[in-house]
VOKOL-332397 format. One record per residue (C-alpha): residue number from 1; x, y, z. Coordinates in steps of 0.05 Angstrom, whole numbers, padded with zeros to 5 digits. Last residue first. Layout:
<r NUM, <X, Y, Z>>,
...
***
This chain:
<r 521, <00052, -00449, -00324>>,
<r 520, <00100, -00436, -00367>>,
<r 519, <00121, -00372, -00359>>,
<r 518, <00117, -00379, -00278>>,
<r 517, <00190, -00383, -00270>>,
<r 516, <00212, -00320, -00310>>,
<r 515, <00162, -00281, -00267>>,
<r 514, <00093, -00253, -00295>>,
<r 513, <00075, -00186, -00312>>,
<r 512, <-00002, -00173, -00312>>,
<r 511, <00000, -00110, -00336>>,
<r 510, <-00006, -00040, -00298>>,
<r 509, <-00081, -00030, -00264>>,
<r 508, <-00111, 00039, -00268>>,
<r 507, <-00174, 00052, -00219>>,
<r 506, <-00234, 00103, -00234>>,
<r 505, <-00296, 00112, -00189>>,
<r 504, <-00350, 00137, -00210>>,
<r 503, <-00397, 00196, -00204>>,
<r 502, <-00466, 00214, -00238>>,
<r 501, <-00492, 00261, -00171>>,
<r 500, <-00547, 00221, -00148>>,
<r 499, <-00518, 00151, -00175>>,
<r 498, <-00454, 00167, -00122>>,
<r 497, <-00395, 00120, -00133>>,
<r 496, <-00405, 00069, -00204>>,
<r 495, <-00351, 00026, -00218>>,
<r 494, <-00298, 00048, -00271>>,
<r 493, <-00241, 00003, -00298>>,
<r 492, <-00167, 00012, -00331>>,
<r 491, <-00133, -00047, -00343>>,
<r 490, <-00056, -00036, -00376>>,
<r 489, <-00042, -00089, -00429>>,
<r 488, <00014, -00138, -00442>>,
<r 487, <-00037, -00209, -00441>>,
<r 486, <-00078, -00170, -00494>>,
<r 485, <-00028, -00178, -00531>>,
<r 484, <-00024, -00249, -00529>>,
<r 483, <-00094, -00264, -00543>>,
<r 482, <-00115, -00331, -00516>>,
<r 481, <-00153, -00298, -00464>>,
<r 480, <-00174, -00344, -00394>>,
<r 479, <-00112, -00329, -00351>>,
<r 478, <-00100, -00266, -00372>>,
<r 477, <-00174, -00241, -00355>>,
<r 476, <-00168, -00282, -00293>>,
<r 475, <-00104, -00242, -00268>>,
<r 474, <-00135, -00170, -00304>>,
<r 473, <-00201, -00186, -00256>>,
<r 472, <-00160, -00196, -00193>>,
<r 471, <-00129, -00135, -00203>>,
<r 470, <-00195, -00100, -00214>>,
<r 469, <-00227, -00126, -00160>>,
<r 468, <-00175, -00110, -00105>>,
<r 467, <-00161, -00033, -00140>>,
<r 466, <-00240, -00027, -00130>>,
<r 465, <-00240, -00042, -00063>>,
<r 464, <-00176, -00009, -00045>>,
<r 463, <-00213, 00057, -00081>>,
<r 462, <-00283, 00053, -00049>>,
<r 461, <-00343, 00043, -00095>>,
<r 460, <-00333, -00026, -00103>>,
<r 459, <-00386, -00047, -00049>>,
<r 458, <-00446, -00009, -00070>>,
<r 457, <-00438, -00061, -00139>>,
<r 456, <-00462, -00111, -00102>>,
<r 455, <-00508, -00149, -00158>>,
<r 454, <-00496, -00092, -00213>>,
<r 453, <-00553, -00041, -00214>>,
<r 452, <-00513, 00020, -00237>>,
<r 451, <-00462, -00015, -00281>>,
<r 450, <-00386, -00033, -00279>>,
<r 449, <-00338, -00011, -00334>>,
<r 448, <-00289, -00056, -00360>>,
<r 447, <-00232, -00026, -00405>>,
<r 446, <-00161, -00059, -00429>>,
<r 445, <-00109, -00010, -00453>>,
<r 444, <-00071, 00011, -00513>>,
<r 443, <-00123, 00006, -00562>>,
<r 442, <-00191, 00006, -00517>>,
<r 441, <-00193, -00072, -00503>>,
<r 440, <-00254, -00101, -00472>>,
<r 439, <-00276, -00135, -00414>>,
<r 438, <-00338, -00131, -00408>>,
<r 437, <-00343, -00199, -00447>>,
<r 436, <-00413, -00221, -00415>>,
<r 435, <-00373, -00291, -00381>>,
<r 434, <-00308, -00251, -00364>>,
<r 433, <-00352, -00197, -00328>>,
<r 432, <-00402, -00239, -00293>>,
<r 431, <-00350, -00279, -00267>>,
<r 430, <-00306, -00227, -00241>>,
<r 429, <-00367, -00199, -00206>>,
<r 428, <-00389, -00263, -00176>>,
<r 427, <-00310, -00269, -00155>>,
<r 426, <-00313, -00200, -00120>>,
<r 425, <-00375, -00207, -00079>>,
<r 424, <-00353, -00275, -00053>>,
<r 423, <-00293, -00244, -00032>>,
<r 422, <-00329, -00177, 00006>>,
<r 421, <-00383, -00221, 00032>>,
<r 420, <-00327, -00263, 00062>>,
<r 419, <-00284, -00192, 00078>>,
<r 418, <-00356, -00176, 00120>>,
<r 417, <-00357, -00239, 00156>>,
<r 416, <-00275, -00227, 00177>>,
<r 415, <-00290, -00151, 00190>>,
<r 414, <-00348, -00184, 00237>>,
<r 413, <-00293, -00220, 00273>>,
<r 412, <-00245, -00166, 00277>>,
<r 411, <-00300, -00123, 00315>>,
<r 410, <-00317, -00172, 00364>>,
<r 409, <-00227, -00181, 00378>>,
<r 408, <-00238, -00107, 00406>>,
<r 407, <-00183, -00117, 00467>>,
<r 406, <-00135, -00146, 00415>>,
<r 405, <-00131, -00079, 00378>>,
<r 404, <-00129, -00073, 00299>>,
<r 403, <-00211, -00081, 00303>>,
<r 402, <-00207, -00002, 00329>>,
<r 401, <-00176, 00024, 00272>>,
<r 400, <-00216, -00010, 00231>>,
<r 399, <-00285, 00014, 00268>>,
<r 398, <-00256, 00095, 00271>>,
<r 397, <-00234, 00091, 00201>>,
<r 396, <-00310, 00074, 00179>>,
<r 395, <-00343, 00121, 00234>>,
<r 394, <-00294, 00177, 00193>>,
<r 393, <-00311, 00153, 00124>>,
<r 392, <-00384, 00162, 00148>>,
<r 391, <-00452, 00122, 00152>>,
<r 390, <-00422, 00052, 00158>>,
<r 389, <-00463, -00005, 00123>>,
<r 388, <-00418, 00018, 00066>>,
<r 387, <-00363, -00020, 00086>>,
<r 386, <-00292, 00006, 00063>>,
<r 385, <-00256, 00014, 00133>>,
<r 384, <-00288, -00055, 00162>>,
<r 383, <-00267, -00093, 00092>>,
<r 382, <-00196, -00063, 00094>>,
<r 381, <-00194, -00081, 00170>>,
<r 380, <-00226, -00157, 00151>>,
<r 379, <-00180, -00163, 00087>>,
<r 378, <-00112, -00143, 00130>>,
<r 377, <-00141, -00189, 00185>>,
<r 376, <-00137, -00250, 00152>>,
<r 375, <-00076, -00241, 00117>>,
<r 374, <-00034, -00232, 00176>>,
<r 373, <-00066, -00301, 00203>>,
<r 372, <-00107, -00295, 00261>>,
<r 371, <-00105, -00356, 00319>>,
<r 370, <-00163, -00337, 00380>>,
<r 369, <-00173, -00390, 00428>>,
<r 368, <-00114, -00397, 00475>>,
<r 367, <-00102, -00326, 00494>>,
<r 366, <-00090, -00285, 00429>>,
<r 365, <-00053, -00324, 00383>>,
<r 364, <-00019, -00292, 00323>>,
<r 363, <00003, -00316, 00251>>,
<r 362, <00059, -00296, 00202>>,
<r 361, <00064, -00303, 00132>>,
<r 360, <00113, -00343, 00077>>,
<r 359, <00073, -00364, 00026>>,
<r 358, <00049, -00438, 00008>>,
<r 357, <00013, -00452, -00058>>,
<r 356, <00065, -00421, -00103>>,
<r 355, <00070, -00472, -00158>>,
<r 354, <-00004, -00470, -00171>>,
<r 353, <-00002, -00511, -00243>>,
<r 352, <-00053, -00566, -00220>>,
<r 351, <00000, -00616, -00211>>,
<r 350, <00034, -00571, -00163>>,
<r 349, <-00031, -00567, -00130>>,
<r 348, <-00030, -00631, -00105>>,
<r 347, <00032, -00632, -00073>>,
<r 346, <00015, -00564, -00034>>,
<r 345, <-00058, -00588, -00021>>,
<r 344, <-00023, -00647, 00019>>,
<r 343, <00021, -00615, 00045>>,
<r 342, <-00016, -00553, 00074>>,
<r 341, <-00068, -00621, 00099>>,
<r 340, <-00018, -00662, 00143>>,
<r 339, <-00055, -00661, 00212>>,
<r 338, <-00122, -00625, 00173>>,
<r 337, <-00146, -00687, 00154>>,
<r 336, <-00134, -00728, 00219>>,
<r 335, <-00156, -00661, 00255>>,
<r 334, <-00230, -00682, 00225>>,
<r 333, <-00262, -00618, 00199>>,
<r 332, <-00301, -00571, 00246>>,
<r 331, <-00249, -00519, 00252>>,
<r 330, <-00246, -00511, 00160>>,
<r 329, <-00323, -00503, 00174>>,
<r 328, <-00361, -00550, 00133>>,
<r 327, <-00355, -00561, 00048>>,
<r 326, <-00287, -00596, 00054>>,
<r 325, <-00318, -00646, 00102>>,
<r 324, <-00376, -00667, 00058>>,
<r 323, <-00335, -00662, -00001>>,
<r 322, <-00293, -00718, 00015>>,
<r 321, <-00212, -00692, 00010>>,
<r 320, <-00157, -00733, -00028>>,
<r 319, <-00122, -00683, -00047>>,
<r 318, <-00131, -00714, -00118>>,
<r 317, <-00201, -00716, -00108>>,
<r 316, <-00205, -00637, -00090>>,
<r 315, <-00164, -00620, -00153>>,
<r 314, <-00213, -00664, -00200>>,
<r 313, <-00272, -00622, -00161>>,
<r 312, <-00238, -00559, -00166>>,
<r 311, <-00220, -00580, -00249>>,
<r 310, <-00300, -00597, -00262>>,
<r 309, <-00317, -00529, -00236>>,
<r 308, <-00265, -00494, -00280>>,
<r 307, <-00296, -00536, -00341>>,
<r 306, <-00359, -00509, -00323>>,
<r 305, <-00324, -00442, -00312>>,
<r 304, <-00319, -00376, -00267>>,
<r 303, <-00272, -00422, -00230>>,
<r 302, <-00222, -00412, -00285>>,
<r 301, <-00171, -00458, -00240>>,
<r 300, <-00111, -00414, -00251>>,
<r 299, <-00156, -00347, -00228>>,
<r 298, <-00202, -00387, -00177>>,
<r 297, <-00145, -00412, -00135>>,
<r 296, <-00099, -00345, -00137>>,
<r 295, <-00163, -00299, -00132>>,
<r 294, <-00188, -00335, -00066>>,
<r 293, <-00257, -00332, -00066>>,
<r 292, <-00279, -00407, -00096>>,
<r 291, <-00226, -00446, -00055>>,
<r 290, <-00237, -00401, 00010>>,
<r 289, <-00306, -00431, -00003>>,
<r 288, <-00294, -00496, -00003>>,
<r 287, <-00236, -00499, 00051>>,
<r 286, <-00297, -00478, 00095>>,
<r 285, <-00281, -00411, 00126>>,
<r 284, <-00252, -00378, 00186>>,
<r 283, <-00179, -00420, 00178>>,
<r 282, <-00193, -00406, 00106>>,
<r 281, <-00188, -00341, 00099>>,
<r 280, <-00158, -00330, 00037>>,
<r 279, <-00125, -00379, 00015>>,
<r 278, <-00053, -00381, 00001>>,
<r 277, <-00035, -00441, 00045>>,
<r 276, <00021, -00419, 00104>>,
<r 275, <00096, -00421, 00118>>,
<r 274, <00101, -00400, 00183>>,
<r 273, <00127, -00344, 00231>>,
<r 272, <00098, -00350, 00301>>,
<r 271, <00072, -00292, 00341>>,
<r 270, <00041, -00293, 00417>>,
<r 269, <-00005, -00253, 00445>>,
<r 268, <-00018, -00257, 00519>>,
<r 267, <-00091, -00251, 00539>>,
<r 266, <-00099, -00313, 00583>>,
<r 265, <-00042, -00316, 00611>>,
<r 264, <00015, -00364, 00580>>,
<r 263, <00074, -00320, 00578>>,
<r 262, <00064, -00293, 00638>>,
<r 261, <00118, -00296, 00681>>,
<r 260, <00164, -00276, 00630>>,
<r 259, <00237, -00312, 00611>>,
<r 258, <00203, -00353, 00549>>,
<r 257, <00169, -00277, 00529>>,
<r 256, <00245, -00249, 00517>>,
<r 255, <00256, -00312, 00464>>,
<r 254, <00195, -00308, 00433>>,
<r 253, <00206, -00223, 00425>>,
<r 252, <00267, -00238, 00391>>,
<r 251, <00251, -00293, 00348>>,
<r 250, <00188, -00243, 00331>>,
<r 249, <00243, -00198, 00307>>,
<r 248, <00280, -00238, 00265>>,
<r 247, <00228, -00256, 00220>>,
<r 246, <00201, -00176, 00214>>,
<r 245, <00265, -00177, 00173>>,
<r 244, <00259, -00233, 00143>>,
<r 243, <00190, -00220, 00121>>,
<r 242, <00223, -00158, 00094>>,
<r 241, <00263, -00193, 00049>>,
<r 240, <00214, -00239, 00027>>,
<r 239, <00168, -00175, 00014>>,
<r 238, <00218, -00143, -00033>>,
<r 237, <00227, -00208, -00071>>,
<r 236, <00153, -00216, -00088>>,
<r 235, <00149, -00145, -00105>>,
<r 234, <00106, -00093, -00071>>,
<r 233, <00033, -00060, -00085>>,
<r 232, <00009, -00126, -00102>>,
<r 231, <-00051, -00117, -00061>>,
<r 230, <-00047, -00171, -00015>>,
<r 229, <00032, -00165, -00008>>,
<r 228, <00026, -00091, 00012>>,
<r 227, <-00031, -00111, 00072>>,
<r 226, <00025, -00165, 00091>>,
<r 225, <00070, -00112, 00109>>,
<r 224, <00019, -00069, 00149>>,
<r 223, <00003, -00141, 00181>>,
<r 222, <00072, -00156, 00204>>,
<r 221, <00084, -00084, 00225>>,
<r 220, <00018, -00088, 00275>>,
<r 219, <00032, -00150, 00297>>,
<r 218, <00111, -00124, 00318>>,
<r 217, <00073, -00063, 00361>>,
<r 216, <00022, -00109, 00399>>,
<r 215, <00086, -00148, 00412>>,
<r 214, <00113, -00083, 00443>>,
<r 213, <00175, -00043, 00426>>,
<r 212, <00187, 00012, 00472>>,
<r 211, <00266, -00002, 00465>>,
<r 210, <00272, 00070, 00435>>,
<r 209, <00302, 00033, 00367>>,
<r 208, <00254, -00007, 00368>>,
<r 207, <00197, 00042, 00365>>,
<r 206, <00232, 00069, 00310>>,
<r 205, <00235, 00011, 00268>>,
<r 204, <00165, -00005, 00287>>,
<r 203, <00141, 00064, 00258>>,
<r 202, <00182, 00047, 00192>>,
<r 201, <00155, -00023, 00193>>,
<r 200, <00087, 00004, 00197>>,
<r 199, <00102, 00052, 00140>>,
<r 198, <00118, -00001, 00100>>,
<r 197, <00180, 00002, 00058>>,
<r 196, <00170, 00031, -00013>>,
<r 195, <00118, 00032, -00063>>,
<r 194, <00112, 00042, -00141>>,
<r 193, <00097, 00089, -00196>>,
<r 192, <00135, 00091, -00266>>,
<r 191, <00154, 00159, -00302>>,
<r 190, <00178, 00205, -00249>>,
<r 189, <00246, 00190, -00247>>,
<r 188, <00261, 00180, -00318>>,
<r 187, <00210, 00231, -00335>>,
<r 186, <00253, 00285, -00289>>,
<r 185, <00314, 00269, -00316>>,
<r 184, <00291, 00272, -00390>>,
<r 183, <00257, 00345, -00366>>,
<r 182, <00319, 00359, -00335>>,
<r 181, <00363, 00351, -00386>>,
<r 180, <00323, 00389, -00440>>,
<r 179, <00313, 00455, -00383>>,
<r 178, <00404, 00443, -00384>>,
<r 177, <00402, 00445, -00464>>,
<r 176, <00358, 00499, -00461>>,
<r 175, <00398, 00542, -00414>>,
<r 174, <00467, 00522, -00448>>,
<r 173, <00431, 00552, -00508>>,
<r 172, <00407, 00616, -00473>>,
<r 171, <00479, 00626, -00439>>,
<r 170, <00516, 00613, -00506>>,
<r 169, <00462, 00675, -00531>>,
<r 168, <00476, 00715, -00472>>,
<r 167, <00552, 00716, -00482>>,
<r 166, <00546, 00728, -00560>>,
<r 165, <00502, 00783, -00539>>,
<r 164, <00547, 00816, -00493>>,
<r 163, <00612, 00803, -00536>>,
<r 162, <00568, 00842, -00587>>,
<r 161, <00550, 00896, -00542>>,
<r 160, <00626, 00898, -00523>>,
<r 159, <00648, 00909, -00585>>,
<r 158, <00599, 00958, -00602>>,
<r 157, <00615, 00999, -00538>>,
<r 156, <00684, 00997, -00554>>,
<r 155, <00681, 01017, -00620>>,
<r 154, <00631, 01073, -00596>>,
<r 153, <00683, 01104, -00539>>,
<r 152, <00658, 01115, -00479>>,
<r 151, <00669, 01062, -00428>>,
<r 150, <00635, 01041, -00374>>,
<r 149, <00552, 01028, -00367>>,
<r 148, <00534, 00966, -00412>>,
<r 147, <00549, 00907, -00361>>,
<r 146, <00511, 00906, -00289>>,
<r 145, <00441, 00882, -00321>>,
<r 144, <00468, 00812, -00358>>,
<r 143, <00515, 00790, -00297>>,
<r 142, <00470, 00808, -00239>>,
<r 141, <00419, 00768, -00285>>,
<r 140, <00460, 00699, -00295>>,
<r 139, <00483, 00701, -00210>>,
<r 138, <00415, 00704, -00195>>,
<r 137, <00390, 00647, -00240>>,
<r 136, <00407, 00586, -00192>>,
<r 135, <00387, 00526, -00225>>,
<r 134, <00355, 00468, -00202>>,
<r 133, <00339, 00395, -00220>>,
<r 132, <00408, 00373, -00256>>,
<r 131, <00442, 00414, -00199>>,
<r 130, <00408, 00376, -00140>>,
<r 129, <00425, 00300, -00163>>,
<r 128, <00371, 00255, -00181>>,
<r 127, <00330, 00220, -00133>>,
<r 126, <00356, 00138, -00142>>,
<r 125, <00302, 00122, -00086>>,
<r 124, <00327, 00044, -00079>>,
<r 123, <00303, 00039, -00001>>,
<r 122, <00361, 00029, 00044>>,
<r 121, <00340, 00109, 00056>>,
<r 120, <00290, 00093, 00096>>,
<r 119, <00236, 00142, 00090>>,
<r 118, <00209, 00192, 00144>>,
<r 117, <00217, 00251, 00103>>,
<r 116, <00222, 00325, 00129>>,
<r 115, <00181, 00375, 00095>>,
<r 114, <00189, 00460, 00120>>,
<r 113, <00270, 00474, 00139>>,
<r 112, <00315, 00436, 00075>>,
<r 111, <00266, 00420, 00021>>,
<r 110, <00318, 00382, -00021>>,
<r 109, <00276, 00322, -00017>>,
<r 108, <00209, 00351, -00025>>,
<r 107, <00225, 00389, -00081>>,
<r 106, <00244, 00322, -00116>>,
<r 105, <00174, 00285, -00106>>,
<r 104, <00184, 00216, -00067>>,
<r 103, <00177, 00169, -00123>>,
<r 102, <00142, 00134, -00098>>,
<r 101, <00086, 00119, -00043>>,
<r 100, <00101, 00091, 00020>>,
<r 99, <00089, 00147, 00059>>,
<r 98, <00127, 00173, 00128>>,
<r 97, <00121, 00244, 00116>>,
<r 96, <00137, 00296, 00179>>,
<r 95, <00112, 00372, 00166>>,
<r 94, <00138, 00428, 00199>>,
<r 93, <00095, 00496, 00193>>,
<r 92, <00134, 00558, 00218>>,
<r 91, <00139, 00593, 00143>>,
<r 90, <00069, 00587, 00144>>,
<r 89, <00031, 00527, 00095>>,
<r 88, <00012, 00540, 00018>>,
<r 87, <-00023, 00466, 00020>>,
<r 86, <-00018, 00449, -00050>>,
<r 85, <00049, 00484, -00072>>,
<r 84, <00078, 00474, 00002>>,
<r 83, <00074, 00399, -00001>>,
<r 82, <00093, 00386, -00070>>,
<r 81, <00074, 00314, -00092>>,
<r 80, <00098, 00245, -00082>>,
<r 79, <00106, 00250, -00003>>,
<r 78, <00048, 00271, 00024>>,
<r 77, <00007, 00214, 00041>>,
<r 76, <00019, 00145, 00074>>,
<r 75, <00020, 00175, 00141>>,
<r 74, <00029, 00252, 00145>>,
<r 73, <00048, 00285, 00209>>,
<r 72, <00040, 00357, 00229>>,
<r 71, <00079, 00396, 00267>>,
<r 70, <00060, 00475, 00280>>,
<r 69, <-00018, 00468, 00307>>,
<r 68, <-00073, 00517, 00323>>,
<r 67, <-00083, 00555, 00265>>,
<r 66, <-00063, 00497, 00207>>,
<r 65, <-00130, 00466, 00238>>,
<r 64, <-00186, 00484, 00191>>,
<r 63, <-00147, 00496, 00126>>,
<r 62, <-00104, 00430, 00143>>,
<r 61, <-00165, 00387, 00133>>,
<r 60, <-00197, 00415, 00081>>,
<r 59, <-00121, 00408, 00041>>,
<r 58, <-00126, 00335, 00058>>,
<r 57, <-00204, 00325, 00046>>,
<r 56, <-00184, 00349, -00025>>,
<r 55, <-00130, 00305, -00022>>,
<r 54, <-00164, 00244, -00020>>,
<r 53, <-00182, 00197, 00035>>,
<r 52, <-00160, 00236, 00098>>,
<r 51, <-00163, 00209, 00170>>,
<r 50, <-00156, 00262, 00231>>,
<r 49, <-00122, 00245, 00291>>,
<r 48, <-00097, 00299, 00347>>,
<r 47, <-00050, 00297, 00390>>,
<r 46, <-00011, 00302, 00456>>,
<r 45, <00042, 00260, 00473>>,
<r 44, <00040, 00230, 00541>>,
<r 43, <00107, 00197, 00542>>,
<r 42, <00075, 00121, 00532>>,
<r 41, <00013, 00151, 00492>>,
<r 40, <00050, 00179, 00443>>,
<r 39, <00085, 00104, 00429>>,
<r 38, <00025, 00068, 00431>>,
<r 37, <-00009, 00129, 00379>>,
<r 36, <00052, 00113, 00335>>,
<r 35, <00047, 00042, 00334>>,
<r 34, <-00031, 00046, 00315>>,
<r 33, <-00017, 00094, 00267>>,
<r 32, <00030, 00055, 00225>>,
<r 31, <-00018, -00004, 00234>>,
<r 30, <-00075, 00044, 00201>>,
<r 29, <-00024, 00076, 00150>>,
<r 28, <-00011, -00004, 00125>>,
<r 27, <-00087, -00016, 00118>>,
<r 26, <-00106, 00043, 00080>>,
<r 25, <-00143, 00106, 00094>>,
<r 24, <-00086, 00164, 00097>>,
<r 23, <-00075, 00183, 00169>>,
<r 22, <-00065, 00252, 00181>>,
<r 21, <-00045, 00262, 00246>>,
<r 20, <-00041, 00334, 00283>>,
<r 19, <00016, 00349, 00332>>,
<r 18, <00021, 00376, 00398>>,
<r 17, <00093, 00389, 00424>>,
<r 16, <00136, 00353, 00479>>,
<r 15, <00143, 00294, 00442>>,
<r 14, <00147, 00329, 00371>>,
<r 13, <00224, 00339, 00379>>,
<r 12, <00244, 00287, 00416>>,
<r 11, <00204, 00234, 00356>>,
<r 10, <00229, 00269, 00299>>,
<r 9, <00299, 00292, 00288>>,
<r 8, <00329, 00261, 00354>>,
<r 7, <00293, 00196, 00342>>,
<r 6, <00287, 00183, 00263>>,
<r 5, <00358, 00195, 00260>>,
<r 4, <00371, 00208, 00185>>,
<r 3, <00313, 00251, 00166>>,
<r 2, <00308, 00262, 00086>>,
<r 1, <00297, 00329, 00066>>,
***
């Protein structure tokens, strides 16, 4: 069931309890955690963390501690399947879901004592009504075996056996008819995929709502948001409105810092909304590069190109930038370039069909040397959590979780030089696959399979990874075919996991789908 007073029905009731976490290995569940461990660890709340990838390691997990806890939690995982059918829990297990994923699955919902959902219900759900999911057969059997008994007479007897059968034979129609409804309902629901609010802007939500909200706390939100705009997993419209959202809250916190003593220390963090260049990482970067390895720049340029090559440089000249400085660190450039530079680029890349240059984002100073945009640390967390340089999924989570705090800015910084590897990685890949036509359409879908012994192929053997790559693929692919269906088609793509054991990973992109107002680009 859905929890309508996330305080009373959640938080005072697991505060004085121990709980277990499981944390689902994504960007946005890592900020949700974050808030949520800040908030145990203000009113001493005792738990215990445990990051699951899959939900075989989900089910593992619960078999070896569903002994010595009663509430569990569930971050980004849980809600689109059946709870108690996978996990068969005791009848005293409580289990809270804050996941993004939809649709929420229906049992779930109307699961009144054992699943309670930690989803905004402002969120368009549209779960179907009760009655067009479930029947009640009780009262249909008590009526079938109870009849038959009374009367003695044969005439009667026949007439009421064939009143009987009549009876059951409406009743087995109207059964079909209602098991034919339900499956329509049920596909309706079930039949597309998508995500709802961010979990960190549930967990913030809450924390608000208690008045423990920090401006560690309001990062964290911003950059679970901005980890659902990276990988496309919301709407453009969606993540306006939520930007607004998160919008007036930093005015809030600004406004509450300006009366504090310390509001220019050393290790203050302070967050400004702005409207930013889409590239990634460039403030870390030389514009050059960020250039070449954002998807957006590379995709509508054809980077992978001669005559892509010859369009950068024709771009760069209209900007009005000298290679020299573009090519050296975006910090070492002269500030009478970067003074007006987001307008510049902007202008210019209007002409260059980029229409959406500037996004709306947030950025954070810690002290008075260290300036992160969202952006930049959702790819160096992702990057941290899907290295293989770490041994174990678990030292993996550990190091992204950790890079999320202000105190472990070391770790954030190599996330950023791994999410640069990470970027370059994934536009040499793209390249190589548009350029040796591995791209291929399967009938109703597109197909690109990577193989053992691809140039940095170890570092698409992760699921965000691979999703990352393969999105980013299906944008150039689109942008370079000249076949229109091909433009409408589903990518599905496979990248090599364990060569010891002949596994691979699998990822399913949906089409390309363009707004009304980039058509004709």
């Amino acid at each position: 069931m859905f929890v309508s007073d996330f305080r009373k029905e959640f938080y005072e009731v697991v505060q004085s309890q121990r709980v277990l976490l499981f944390v689902a290995s994504d960007v946005d569940a890592l900020c949700a955690c974050k808030i949520l461990q800040a908030l145990f660890q203000c009113d001493h709340v005792q738990y215990t963390l445990v990051p699951v990838s899959g939900w075989q390691e989900l089910e593992t997990a619960f078999l070896e501690h569903k002994e010595q806890f009663r509430y569990f939690i569930l971050i980004n995982c849980g809600s689109n399947v059946d709870l108690l059918d996978i996990l068969q829990p005791d009848e005293e297990a409580v289990f809270f879901v804050c996941d993004t994923h939809r649709p929420v699955n229906v049992v779930n919902v109307y699961s009144d004592t054992q699943i309670r959902l930690l989803i905004k219900q402002d969120d368009d759900l549209e779960v179907p009504a009760y009655e067009d999911i479930f029947r009640d057969e009780e009262e249909d059997e008590e009526h079938s075996g109870n009849e038959g008994d009374e009367g003695s007479e044969p005439s009667e007897k026949r007439t009421r056996l064939e009143e009987e059968i009549a009876a059951q034979t409406l009743k087995r129609r109207q059964r079909r008819e209602w098991e034919a409804r339900r499956r329509d309902v049920l596909f309706d629901y079930e039949q597309y995929e998508y995500h709802g609010t961010s979990a960190a802007m549930v967990m913030f939500d809450l924390a608000w709502l208690m008045s423990k909200d920090l401006s560690d706390m309001l990062w964290w939100a911003i950059v679970g948001l901005t980890d659902q705009w990276v990988q496309d997993k919301i709407t453009q419209v969606k993540y306006v409105t939520d930007v607004g959202v998160l919008q007036r809250h930093v005015s809030r916190h600004s406004h509450r810092r300006e009366d504090e003593a310390h509001a220019l220390s050393v290790d203050c963090a302070r967050i400004s909304f702005e409207y930013d260049l889409r590239l990634a990482l460039y403030q870390h970067w030389s514009l050059h590069d960020s250039l070449c390895n954002t998807c957006y720049t590379a995709a509508r340029l054809q980077l992978w190109s001669l005559h892509g090559q010859k369009r950068l440089q024709e771009f760069l000249a209209d900007v009005g930038l000298p290679l020299k400085q573009v090519k050296q660190k975006f910090q070492s450039m002269d500030v009478s370039l970067k003074e007006n530079l987001r307008e510049m680029i902007e202008e210019s890349a209007n002409k260059f069909g980029m229409k959406d240059m500037r996004v709306q984002t947030f950025s954070v100073h810690f002290g008075f040397k260290h300036k992160f945009l969202a952006s930049d640390v959702v790819f160096a967390t992702m990057s941290l959590m899907e290295s293989p340089e770490h041994g174990s999924g678990t030292d993996s989570f550990t190091q992204a979780l950790d890079s999320l705090s202000r105190g472990n800015l070391d770790k954030l910084y190599h996330g950023l030089e791994l999410a640069k590897r990470q970027l370059r990685a994934t536009q040499q890949t793209i390249a190589s696959c548009l350029c040796t036509n591995l791209v291929v359409s399967q009938g109703p879908f597109l197909y690109c399979a990577l193989m053992e012994g691809t140039p940095d192929v170890a570092l698409f053997s992760k699921p965000a990874s691979l999703s990352l790559l393969s999105r980013h693929l299906l944008k150039s692919f689109v942008c370079s075919t000249k076949n229109r269906r091909c433009k409408l088609l589903p990518l599905v793509m496979a990248a090599p996991l364990s060569a010891e054991q002949g596994t691979v990973t699998m990822v399913g992109i949906p089409p390309e789908t363009d707004s009304s107002d980039r058509k004709n680009d």
